[in-house]
N, C-alpha and C positions, 0 to 999 in steps of 0.2 A: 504493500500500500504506500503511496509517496506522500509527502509531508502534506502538499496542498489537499489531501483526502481528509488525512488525520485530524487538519485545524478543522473543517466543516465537518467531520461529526461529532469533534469538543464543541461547537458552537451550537448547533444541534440538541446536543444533549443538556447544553445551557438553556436553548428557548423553550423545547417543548414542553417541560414542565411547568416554565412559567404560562404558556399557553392554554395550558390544560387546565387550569388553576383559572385561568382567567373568563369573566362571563362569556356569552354566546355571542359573535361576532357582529350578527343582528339580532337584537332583541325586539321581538314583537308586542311586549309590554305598554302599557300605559306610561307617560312621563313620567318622570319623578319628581320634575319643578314643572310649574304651569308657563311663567316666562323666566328667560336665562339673560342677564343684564352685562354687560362686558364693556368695560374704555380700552383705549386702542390709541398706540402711536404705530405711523406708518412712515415708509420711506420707499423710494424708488425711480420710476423714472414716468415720461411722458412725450411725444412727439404727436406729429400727425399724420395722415396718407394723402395726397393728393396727385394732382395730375399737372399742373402748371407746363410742364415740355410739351403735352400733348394740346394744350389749350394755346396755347403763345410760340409759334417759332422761335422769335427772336431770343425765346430762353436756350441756350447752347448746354446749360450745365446745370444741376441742381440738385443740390443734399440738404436732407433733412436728417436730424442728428436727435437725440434724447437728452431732457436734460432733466434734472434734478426734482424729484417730489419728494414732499416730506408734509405730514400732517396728525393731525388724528381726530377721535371720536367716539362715541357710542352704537352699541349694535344693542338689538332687544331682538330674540328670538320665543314665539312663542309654544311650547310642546305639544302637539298632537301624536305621538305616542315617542315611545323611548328611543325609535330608528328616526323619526321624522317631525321636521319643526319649519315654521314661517317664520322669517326673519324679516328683520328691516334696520337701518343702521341712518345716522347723520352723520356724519366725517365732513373735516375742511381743510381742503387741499391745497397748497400750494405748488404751482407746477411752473415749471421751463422748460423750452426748447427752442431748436436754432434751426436758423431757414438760411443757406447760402445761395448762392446762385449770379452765371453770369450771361449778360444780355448783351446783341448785337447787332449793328441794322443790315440789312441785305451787302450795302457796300463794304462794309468792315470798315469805316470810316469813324465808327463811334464804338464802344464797347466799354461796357461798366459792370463792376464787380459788386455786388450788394449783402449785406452779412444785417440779417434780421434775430434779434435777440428775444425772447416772446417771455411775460411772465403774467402769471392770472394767479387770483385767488378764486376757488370753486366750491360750493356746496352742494354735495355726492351723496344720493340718497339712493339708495338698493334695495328692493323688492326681491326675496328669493326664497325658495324651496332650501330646505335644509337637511341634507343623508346623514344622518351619525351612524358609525360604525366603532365596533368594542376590538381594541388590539390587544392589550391584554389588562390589568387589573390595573387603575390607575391614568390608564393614558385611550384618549377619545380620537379615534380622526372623522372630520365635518367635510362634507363636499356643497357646496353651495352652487346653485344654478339659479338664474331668473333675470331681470332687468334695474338699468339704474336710471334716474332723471338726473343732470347736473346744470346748474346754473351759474353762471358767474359773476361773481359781487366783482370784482375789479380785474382790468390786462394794461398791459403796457408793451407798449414797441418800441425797443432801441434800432434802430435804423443807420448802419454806417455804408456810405456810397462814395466808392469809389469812381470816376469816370473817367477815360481816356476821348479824345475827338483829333479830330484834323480841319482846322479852321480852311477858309479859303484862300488863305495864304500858303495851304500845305505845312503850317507848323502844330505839332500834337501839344494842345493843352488838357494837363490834366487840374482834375477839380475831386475836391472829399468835401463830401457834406452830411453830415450827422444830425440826429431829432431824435425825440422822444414823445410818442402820440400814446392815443386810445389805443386798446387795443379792441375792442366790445363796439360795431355801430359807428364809427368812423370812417369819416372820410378821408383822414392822412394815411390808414394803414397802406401798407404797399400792396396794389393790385386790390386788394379785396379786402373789406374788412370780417366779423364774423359774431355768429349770432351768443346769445348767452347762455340760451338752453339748447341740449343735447339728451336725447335719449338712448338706450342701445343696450347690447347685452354685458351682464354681468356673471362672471364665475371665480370661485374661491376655495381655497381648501385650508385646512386648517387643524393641529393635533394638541389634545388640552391633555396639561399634565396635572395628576394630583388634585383636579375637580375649581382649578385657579387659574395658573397660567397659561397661556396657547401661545402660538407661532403661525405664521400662517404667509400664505400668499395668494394674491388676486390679479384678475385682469377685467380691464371694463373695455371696451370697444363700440363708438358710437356708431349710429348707423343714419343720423339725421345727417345731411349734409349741412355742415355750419359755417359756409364760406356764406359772403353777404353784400350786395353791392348797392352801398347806402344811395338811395335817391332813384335807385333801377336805371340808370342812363343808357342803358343800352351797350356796355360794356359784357361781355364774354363773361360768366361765372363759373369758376371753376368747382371739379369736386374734393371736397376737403370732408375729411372723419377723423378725431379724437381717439388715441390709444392710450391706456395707462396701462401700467402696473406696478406694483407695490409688495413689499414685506411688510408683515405686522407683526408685534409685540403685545400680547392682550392679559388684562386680569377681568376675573369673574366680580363683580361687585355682589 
């Protein structure tokens, strides 16, 4: 027998009796708490999806990148039996992410390099279906499925632009000009502004140790398009969707 055998049936012979010991995987029981109350800090990240290359030629190049969330909140799940619960949560998000991209006119005459910095504050409310499953005596794992609504109390756009030309003189001046707009309903945003509410799917999963603390991770993904072209001028609108996801830290209150 070679050693990698040996260690997995010492290991083995470690779990199964804690397994065995441990209650029934799904328990078909009635709840034991009617609602389960939890605070939560979270961290992670957030970007969006869009299409801008396909909507604008003149865009040559274009990366969207993740940038920083960090937040937390309350969840309230409510018990319809000991496998299955309705949850709901309020959480407040702070989120970034970055929009580069470089643009150019058919002659190659002009060409500007633009670096979009995006930051929102969101209020993220999740509606979901809740699996609890028994792994062995002591520790819970949750699979959450359902939908979220998210609104955004504040955004902001850092905007820095680079641009190269060629006067008709034939001499190349370049020009940087930087701002700080709306980011929510604005008409400075670059190209499009965007709307405040999103709705879309939510799913989570999540292992509670010793009937207190959890660990857990989530992903939201919108499915509303929240690009927004203030005033409808007749400008191209593109499709834009909201991604998150996150790590959490949870105690049971």
């Amino acid at each position: 027998m070679t050693h990698f055998c040996r260690v997995w049936l010492i290991i083995a012979a470690m779990v199964f009796p804690t397994l065995s010991s441990a209650r029934e995987f799904i328990d078909f029981g009635p709840a034991p708490d009617f609602i389960d109350v939890e605070a939560r800090v979270m961290g992670g990240g957030s970007v969006i999806t869009e299409n801008y290359m396909g909507c604008f030629p003149e865009i040559t190049e274009m990366n969207t990148s993740a940038g920083l969330t960090a937040g937390a909140g309350l969840s309230a799940v409510f018990g319809i039996r000991d496998w299955l619960g309705i949850g709901t949560e309020l959480n407040l998000l702070s989120q970034r992410y970055r929009a580069d991209m470089a643009v150019s006119n058919e002659e190659a005459t002009s060409v500007s390099n633009i670096f979009l910095r995006n930051n929102t504050l969101v209020a993220n409310i999740p509606v979901y279906l809740q699996f609890r499953f028994n792994i062995v005596d002591g520790v819970r794992w949750t699979v959450d499925a359902g939908l979220f609504y998210s609104y955004g109390l504040h955004g902001r756009q850092n905007q820095s632009i680079y641009s190269s030309q060629v006067n008709s003189l034939g001499q190349l001046v370049n020009n940087h000009i930087t701002d700080k707009v709306h980011y929510y309903n604005s008409v400075s945003t670059f190209i499009n502004s965007y709307r405040r509410a999103d709705i879309g799917i939510h799913l989570g999963t999540s292992l509670r140790f010793s009937k207190r603390l959890s660990v857990g991770a989530r992903l939201d993904f919108g499915l509303k398009n929240v690009a927004h072209i203030v005033g409808n001028s007749g400008i191209i609108c593109p499709n834009i969707h909201n991604f998150g996801y996150s790590f959490s830290i949870g105690y049971r209150l």
